[in-house]
C-alpha positions as CSV (number, residue, x, y, z in Angstrom):
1,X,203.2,50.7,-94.7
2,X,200.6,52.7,-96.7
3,X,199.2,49.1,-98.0
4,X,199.5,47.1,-95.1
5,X,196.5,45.7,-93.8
6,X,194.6,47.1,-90.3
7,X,193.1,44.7,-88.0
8,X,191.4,45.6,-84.9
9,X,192.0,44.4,-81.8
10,X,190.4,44.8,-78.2
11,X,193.0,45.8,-75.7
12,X,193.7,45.0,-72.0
13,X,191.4,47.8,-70.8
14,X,188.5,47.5,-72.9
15,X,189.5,49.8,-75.4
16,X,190.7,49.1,-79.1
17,X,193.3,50.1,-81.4
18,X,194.9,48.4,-84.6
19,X,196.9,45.6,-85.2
20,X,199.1,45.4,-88.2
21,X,199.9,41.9,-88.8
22,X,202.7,42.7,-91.4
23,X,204.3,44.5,-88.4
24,X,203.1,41.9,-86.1
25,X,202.6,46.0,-84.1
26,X,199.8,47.8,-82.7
27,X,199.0,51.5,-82.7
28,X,198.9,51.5,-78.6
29,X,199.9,49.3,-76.0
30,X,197.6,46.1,-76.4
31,X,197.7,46.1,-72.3
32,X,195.3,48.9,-72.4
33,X,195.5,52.1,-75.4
34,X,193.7,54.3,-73.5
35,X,195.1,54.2,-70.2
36,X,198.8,54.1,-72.1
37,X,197.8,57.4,-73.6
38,X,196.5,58.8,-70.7
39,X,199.7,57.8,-68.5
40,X,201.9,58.1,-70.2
41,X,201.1,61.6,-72.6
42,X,198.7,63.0,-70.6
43,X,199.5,62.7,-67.0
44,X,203.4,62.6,-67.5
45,X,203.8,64.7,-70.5
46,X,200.8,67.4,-70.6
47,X,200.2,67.8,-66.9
48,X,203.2,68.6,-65.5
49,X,203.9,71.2,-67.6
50,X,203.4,75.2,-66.3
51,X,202.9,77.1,-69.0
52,X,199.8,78.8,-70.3
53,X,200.5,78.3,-74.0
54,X,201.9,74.7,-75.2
55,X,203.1,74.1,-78.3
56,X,202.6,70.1,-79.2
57,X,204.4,68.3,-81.6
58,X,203.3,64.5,-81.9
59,X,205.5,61.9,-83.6
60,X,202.7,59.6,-85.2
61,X,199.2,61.3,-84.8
62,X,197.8,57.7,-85.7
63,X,194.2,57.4,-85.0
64,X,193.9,60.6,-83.0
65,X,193.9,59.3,-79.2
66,X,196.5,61.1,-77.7
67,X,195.0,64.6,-79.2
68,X,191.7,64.7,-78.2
69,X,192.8,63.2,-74.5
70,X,195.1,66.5,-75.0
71,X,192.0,68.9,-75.5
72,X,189.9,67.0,-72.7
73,X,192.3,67.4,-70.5
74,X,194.5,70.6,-70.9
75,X,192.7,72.2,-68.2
76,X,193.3,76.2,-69.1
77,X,196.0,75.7,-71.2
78,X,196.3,77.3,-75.1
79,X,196.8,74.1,-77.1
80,X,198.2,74.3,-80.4
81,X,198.9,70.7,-81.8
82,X,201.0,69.6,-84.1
83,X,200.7,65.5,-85.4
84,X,203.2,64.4,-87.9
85,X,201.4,60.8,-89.8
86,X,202.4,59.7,-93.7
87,X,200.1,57.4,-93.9
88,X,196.7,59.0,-92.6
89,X,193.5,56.7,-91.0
90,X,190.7,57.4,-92.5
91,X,187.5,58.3,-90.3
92,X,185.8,55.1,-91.5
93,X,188.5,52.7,-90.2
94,X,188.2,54.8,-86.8
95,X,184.2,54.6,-86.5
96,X,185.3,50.8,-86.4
97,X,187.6,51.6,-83.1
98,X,184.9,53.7,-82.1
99,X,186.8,55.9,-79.1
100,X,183.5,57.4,-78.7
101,X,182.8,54.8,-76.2
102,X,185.6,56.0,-74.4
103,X,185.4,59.6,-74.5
104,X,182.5,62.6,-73.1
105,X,179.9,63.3,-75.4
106,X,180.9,66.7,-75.7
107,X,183.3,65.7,-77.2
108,X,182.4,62.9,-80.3
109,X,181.9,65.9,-83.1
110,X,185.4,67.4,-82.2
111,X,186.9,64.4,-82.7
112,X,185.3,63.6,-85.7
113,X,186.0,67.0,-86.6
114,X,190.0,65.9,-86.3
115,X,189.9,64.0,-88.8
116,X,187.9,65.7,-91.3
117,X,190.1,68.4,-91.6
118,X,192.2,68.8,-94.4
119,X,195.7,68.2,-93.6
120,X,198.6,71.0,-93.8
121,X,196.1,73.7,-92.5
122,X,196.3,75.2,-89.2
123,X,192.9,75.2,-87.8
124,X,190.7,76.3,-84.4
125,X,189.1,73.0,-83.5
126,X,188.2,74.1,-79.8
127,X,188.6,76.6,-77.8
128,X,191.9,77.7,-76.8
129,X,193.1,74.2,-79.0
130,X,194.5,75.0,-82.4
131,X,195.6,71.5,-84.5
132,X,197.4,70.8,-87.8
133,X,197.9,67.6,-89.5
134,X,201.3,67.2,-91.0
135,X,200.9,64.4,-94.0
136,X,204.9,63.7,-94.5
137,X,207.3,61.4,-93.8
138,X,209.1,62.1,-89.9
139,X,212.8,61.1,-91.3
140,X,212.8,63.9,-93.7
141,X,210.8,66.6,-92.0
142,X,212.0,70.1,-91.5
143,X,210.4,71.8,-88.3
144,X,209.1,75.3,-88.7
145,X,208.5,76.3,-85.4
146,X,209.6,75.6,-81.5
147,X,207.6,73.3,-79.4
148,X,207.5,72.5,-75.6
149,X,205.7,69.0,-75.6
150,X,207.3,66.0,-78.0
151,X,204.5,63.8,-78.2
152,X,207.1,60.3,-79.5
153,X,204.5,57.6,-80.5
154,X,206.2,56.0,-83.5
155,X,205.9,52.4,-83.9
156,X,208.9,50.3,-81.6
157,X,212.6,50.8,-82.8
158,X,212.8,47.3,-83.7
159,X,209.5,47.6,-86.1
160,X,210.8,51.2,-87.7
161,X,214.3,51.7,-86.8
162,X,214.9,54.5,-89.2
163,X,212.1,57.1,-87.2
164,X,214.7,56.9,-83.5
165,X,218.2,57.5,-85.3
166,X,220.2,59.9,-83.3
167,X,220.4,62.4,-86.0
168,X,216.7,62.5,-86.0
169,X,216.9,62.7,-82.0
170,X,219.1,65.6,-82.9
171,X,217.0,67.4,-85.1
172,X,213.9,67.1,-83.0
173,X,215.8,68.5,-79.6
174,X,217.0,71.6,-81.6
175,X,213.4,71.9,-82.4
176,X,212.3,72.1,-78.9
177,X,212.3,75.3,-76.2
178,X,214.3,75.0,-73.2
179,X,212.9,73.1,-70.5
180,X,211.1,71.2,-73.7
181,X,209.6,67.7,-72.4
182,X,209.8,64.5,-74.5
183,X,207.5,61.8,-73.6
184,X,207.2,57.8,-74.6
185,X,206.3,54.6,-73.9
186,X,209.9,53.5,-75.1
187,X,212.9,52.3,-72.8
188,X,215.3,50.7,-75.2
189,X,218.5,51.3,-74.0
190,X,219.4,52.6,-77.2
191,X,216.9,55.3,-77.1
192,X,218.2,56.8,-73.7
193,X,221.7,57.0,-75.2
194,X,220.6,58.8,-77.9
195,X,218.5,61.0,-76.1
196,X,221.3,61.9,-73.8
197,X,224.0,62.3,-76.1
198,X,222.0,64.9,-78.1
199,X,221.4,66.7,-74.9
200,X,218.4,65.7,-73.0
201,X,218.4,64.8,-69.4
202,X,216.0,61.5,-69.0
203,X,214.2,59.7,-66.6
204,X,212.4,56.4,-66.3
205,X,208.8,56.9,-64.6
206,X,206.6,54.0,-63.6
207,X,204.6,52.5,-66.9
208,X,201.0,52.6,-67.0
209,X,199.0,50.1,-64.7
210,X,198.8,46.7,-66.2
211,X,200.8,47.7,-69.0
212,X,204.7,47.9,-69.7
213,X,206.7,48.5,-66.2
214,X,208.6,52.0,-67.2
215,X,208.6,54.8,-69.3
216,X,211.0,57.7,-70.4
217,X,210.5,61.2,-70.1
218,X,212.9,63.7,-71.3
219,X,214.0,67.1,-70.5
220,X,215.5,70.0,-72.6
């Protein structure tokens, strides 16, 4: 994937996000990326949860949409953010999705600051939200720490099979606390078995307005 070639497209609710031709896949729902992220990781994955510190753990930190909604809206929480990508988007490429339009600006210099940061380093990005940038491949990485919040945003199952395997399912939930939550845009029956049989207790929620018709969270 590292040399396939990034197109941009505009989305259902004004907002853009990449198109990868090779794939024929885009980096958010091309019914609307921002209100996917927002409904689906923010208000059903973020929000709900009660805790004062959150540990994050995103599966595909892409082009860095679903972290900065995470600092706008985490409210008093203590962030600390973890986004697994292998094949990083350069800050360029973004300018030319340009989420500034979509975001406060008080906050266009943090989330340029995202993505200038070197990757593998914790680092204080806000107040009270801690990120690091994991540059490695998901289907070989070993977790060194415990996490409350799976952020699951890898490309479909039937674009990248190999990053939804059960055994990667499995290694994933043992990384999570209990009463962990899992959120994503994906249904596939396949997915829900495998979340189940490695221990999770799912649900289907309503999909984001205009977009798909359900999604799944999951509970440790």
């Amino acid at each position: 994937m590292k040399s396939f070639k990034r197109e941009i497209i505009e989305t259902g609710d004004g907002s853009k996000t990449f198109y990868l031709p090779q794939l024929d896949e885009t980096y958010h729902s091309h019914h609307g990326a921002y209100n996917e992220s927002l409904h689906i990781f923010i208000n059903n994955g973020l929000k709900p949860i009660n805790k004062s510190e959150v540990n994050i753990f995103e599966v595909g930190f892409g082009t860095g949409l679903n972290a900065i909604l995470t600092l706008i809206h985490k409210g008093s929480k203590n962030i600390n953010y973890d986004g697994i990508e292998l094949y990083p988007v350069h800050l360029s490429d973004l300018n030319q999705i340009d989420y500034k339009t979509i975001i406060a600006s008080d906050y266009h210099h943090v989330f340029d600051k995202m993505h200038e940061k070197k990757w593998g380093m914790n680092e204080k990005i806000a107040d009270a939200f801690n990120l690091r940038k994991i540059q490695a491949d998901f289907t070989v990485y070993d977790y060194d720490k415990k996490y409350d919040l799976v952020y699951f945003d890898a490309f479909a199952p039937n674009k990248q099979e190999e990053m939804w395997t059960l055994e990667l399912l499995q290694k994933l939930y043992n990384a999570c606390n209990n009463g962990a939550v899992l959120v994503t845009y994906c249904v596939r029956g396949t997915v829900k078995r495998a979340l189940k049989e490695v221990g999770f207790q799912i649900e289907k929620l309503p999909g984001p307005k205009g977009g798909k018709r359900e999604m799944l969270r999951a509970i440790k």
